[in-house]
BAFI-961679 format. One record per residue (C-alpha): x negated, y, z negated; residue number from 0. Coordinates in steps of 0.05 Angstrom, whole numbers. Each point is the difference from the previous one (the first is absolute). Layout:
N
   east  north     up num
      X      Y      Z NUM
...
END
This chain:
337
   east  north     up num
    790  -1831    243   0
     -9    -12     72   1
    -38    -54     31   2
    -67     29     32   3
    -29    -30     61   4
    -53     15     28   5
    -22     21     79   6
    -63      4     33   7
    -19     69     24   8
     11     -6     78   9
    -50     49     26  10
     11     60     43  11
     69     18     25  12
     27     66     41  13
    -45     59     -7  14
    -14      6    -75  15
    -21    -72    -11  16
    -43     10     63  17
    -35     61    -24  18
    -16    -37    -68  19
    -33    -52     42  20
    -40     41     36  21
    -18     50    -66  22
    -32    -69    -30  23
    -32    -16     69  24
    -29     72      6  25
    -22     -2    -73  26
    -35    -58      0  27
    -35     20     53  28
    -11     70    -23  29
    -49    -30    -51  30
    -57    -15     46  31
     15     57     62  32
     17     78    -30  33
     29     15     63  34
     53    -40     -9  35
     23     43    -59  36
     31     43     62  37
     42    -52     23  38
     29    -20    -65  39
     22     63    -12  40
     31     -5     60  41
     45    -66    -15  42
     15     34    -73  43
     24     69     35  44
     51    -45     38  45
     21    -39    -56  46
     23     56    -29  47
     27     32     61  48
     44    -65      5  49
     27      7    -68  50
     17     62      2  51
     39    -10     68  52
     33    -54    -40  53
     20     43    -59  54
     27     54     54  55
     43    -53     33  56
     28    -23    -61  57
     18     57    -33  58
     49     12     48  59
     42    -57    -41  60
    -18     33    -74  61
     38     39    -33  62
     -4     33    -76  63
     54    -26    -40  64
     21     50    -61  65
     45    -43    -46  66
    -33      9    -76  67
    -21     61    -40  68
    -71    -12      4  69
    -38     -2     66  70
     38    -19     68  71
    -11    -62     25  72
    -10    -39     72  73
     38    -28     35  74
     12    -39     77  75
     52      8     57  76
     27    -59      7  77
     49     18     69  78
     -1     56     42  79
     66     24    -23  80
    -22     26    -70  81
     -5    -64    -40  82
    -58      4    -46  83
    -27    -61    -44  84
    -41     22    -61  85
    -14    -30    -73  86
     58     -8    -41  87
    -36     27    -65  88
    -21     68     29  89
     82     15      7  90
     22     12    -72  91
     59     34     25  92
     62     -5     44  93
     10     65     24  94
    -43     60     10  95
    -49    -42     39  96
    -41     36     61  97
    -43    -28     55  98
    -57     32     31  99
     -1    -18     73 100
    -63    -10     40 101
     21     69     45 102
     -8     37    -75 103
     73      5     -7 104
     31     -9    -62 105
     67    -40    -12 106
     53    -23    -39 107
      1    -73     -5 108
     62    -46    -24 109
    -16    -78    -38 110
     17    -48     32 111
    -17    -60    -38 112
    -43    -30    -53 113
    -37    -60    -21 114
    -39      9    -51 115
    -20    -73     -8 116
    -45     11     63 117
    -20     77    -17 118
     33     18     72 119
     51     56     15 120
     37     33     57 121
     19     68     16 122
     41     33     59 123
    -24     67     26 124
     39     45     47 125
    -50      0     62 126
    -17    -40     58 127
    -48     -7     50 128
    -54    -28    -61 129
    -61    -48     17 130
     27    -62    -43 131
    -64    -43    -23 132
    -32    -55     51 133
      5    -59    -59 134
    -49    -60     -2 135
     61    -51     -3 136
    -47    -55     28 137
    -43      7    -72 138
    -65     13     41 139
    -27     15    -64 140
    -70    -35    -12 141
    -48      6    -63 142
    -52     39     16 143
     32     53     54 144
     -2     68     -4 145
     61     33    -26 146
     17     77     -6 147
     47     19    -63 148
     36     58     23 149
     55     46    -43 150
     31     78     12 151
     11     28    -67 152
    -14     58     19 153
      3     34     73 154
    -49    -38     41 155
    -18    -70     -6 156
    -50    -30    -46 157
    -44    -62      9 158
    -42    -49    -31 159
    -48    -56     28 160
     -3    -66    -30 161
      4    -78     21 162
     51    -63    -17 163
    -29    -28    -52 164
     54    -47     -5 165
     57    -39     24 166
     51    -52    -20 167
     55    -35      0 168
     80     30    -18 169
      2     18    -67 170
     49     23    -45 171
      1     65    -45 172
      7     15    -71 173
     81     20     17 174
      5    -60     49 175
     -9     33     65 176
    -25    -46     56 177
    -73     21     35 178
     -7    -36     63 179
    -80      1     -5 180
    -45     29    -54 181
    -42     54     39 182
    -64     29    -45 183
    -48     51     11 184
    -53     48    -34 185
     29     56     31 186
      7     57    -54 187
     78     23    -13 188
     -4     83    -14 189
     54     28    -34 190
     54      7     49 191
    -24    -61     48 192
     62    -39    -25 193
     52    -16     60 194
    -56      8     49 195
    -31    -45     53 196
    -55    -45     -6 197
    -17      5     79 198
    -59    -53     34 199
    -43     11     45 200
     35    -15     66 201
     45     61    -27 202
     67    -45    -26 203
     33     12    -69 204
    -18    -58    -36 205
     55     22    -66 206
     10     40    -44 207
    -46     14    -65 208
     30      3    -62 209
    -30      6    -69 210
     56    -23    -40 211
     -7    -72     13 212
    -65    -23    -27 213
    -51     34    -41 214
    -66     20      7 215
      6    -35     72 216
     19     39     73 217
     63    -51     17 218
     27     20     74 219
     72    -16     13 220
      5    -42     68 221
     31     21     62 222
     39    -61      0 223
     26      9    -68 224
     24     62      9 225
     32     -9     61 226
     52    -49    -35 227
      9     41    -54 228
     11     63     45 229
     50    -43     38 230
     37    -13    -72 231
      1     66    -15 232
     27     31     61 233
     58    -48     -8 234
      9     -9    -68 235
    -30     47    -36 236
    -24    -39    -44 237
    -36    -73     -4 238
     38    -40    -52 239
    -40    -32    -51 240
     35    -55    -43 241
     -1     11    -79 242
      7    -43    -62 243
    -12     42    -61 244
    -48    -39    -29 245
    -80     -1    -26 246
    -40    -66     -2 247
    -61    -33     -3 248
    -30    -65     26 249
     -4    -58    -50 250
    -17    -68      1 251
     64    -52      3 252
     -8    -65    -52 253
    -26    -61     27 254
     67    -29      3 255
     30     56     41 256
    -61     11     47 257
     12    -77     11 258
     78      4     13 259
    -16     61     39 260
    -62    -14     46 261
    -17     69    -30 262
    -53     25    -52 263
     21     78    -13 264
     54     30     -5 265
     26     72    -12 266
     23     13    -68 267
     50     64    -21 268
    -38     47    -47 269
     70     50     13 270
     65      3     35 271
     33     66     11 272
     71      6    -33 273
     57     -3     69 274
    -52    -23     46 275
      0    -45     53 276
    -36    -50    -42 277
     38     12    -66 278
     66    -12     41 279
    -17    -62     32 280
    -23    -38    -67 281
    -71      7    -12 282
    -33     30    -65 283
    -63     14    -33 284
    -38    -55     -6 285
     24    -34     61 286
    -53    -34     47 287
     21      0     76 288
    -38    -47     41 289
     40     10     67 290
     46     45     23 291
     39    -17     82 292
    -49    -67     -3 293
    -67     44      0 294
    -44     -9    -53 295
    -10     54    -50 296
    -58     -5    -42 297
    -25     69     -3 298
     22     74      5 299
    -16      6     72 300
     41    -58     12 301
     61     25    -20 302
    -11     66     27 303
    -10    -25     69 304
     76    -41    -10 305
     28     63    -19 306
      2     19     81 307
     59     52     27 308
     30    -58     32 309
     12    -30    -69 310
     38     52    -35 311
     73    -11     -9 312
     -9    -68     16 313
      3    -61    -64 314
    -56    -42     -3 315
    -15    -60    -41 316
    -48     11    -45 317
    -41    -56    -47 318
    -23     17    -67 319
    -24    -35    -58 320
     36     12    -79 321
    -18    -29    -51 322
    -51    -59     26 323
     66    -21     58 324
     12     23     68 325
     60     36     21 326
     37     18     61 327
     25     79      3 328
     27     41     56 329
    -20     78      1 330
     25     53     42 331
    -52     35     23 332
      7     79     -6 333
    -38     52     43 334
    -57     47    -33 335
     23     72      0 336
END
């Protein structure tokens, strides 16, 4: 899980933060003058004037994304030369994927890449001329703003109101994907919202939403995040992910080893797949590993966050404990298909 911190609500910002301000000013005072009434109306007409300018702006960057059986999809132009970033789970297919673009055109679109470790993937669409998104790389992002979730599963855009209800620090997914910050809100994900923008109130694309990496919580890919993935993608086509073919769960080392070690846990080998990486460099069930490349490894998370593309291909020394003694092994790591 990712660490949470907390942030103090600024206070108004750009014109939808300064509307709120004056809504509670206006209300407070509406309590004790009736005529006021008029003039809080007022401030709430152009609030929602202001969002819906901001919807209209940004829709010229959404576009429906038709890559499962069920219902289509969102999705975000990522360049003006017909690169489109959307969820990787709303793409169950290869081929026979279609993109509706923001001028109502529909269009064949080609993969480009995948990584479904961070629930991101890219498409290429024949067209040019497209409004790629304004992204929020400098993680503006406060708790307590105003945030607009916006999708296009079907021909015009669709949008919901909510507010960051929370924010951390990097995290790491259940398939080992890296999340540069954990971004939370209330805002409510309709059926098709997936691979659509979560957009603040100074109009930037804050991420992506996705509902296949948490549940029962709105998560919001960052901008930042996938802007290196994107990058990977486009020249890769892929982001490598290391792989040792094995399932494990913390345990707690002897006294004696804990006191050889300077460590208390350890990860201990409940299975190791037959020709794996792991089975080929020595290790077996029942196996404790309590470092692998000098990095402690005392639960899952910590081995999946060694397992990096960088790794893979490469032999790394690798501690474990068998049978009450510490050895010394050195695994190739292999790369997760």
């Amino acid at each position: 899980m990712p660490l949470i911190r907390e942030a103090v609500y600024p206070g108004a910002f750009f014109g939808l933060m300064k509307s709120l301000q004056s809504i509670v000013t206006w209300g407070r005072a509406a309590v004790n003058n009736k005529g006021d009434f008029q003039i809080m109306s007022d401030v709430l007409s152009q609030l929602s004037e202001e969002m819906a300018a901001a919807v209209e702006r940004a829709a010229a960057s959404l576009v429906r994304v038709e890559g499962r059986r069920r219902m289509p999809a969102s999705g975000i132009i990522h360049s003006a030369d017909g690169i489109i970033v959307t969820a990787n789970h709303v793409v169950e297919r290869d081929d026979n994927v279609r993109v509706g673009l923001p001028n109502g055109e529909t269009v064949s679109a080609q993969v480009v890449g995948r990584d479904p470790s961070t629930d991101i993937a890219l498409l290429r669409v024949n067209a040019s001329g497209l409004t790629p998104a304004n992204w929020d790389l400098d993680k503006a992002a406060r708790v307590g703003h105003l945030v607009l979730a916006l999708g296009r599963p079907e021909q015009t855009v669709q949008a919901t109101l909510g507010v960051v209800s929370a924010l951390g620090e990097g995290w790491r997914t259940a398939m080992g994907g890296v999340i540069d910050t954990y971004v939370q809100t209330d805002v409510t994900m309709y059926p098709g919202f997936s691979g659509g923008a979560l957009l603040s109130a100074s109009g930037y694309f804050v991420g992506l939403n996705s509902s296949a990496l948490a549940r029962g919580v709105s998560v919001t890919i960052p901008a930042v995040t996938i802007a290196r993935v994107a990058g990977t993608l486009l020249q890769h086509g892929r982001v490598k992910q290391g792989y040792l073919g094995v399932s494990a769960q913390p345990v707690r080392l002897s006294s004696a080893v804990a006191q050889q070690t300077n460590q208390e846990t350890g990860l201990m080998l409940l299975a190791v797949e037959d020709n794996s990486p792991a089975a080929n460099g020595g290790l077996a069930m029942g196996d404790t590993i309590i470092t692998m490349d000098g990095q402690s490894v005392r639960m899952m998370d910590d081995l999946m966050g060694l397992l990096t593309g960088d790794r893979v291909g490469k032999s790394v020394p690798v501690k474990i404990v068998r049978g009450g003694t510490v050895h010394d092994l050195n695994i190739t790591v292999g790369e997760r298909s």
